[in-house]
VMD Tcl script that draws the C-alpha trace (Angstrom):
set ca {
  {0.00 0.00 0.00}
  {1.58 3.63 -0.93}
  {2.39 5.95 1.72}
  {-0.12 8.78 1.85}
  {1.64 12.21 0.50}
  {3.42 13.97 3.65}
  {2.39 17.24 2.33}
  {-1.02 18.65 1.06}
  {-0.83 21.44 -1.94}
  {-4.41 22.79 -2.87}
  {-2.69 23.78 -6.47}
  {-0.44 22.13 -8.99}
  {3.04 23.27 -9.39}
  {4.67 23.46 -12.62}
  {8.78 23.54 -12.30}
  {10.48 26.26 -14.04}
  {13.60 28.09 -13.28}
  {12.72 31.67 -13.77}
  {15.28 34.71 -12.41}
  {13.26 37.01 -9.75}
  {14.27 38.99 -6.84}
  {12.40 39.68 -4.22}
  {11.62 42.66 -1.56}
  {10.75 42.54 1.72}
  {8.87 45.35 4.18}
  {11.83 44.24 6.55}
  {14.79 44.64 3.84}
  {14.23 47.22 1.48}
  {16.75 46.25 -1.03}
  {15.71 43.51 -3.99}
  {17.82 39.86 -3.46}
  {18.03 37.95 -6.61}
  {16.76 34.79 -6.07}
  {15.35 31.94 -8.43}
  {11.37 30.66 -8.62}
  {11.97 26.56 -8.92}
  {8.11 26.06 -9.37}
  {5.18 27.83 -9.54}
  {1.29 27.61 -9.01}
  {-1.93 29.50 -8.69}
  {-1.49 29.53 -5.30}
  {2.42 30.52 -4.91}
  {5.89 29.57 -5.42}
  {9.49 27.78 -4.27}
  {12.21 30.01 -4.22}
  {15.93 29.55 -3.87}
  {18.10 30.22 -2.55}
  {16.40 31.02 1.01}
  {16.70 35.10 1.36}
  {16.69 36.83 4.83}
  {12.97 36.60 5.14}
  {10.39 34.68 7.73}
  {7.57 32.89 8.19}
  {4.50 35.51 8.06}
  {6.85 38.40 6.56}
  {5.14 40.06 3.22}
  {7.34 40.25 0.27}
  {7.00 41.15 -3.53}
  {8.42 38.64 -6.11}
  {9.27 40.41 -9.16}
  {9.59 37.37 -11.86}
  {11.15 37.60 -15.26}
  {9.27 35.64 -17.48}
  {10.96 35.11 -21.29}
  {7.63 35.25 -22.90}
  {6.28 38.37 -21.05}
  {7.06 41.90 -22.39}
  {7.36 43.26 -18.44}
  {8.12 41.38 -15.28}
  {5.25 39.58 -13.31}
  {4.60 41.76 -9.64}
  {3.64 40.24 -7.12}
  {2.41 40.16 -3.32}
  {3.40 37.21 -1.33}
  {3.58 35.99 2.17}
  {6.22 33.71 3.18}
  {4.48 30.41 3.94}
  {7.75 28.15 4.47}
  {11.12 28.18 4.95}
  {14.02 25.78 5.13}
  {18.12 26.31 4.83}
  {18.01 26.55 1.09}
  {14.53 27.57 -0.12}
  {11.33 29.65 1.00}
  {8.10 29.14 -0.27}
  {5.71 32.25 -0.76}
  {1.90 32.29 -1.16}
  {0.25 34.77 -3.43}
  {-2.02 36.95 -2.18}
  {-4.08 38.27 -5.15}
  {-6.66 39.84 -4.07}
  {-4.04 42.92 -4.21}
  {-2.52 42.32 -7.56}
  {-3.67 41.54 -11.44}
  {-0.80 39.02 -11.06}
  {-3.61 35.49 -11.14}
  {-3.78 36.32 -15.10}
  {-0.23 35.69 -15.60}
  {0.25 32.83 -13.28}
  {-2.09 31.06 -15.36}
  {-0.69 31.66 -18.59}
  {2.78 30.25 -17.69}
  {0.56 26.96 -16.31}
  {-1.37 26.28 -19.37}
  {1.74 26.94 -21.63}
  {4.46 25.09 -19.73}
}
mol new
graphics top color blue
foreach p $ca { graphics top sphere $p radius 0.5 }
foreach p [lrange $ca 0 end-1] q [lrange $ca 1 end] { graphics top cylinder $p $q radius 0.2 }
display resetview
């Protein structure tokens, strides 16, 4: 009999290595960083930036088939040594559009 998943994701995930950096309220400056997957309902980022569970960032994402890069408003939902993951918070941003696009044509 399979093992049960150890963790629960309400949305899919597609993996894709787009460069981003990301701002937080507590560090003004933008850290590069890279988005390892994406979904509807956030991201995985590495490496791990000097930011917390609960802390509100912005994710700016360069996408290659997107004239200008993809805002947006996150809270950190995760962390570990080497990665953070964020969850979008859209009802502040136009960003849901977008997310979908790169999931339907990835």
């Amino acid at each position: 009999m399979a093992e049960p998943p150890s963790h629960f994701r309400a949305q899919a995930r597609r993996k894709v290595g787009f460069v981003a950096s990301l701002a937080s309220a507590q560090d003004s400056s933008d850290t590069k960083v890279r988005v390892v997957d994406i979904g509807l309902g956030g991201a995985r980022i590495e490496p791990r930036t000097n930011v917390f569970v609960g802390d509100r960032v912005v994710l700016t994402v360069t996408v290659p088939e997107f004239w200008e890069p993809l805002v947006l408003t996150a809270r950190v939902a995760w962390t570990s040594r080497d990665a953070a993951g964020v969850m979008f918070l859209h009802e502040e941003d136009a960003g849901l559009g977008k997310v979908f696009e790169i999931l339907v044509n990835r």
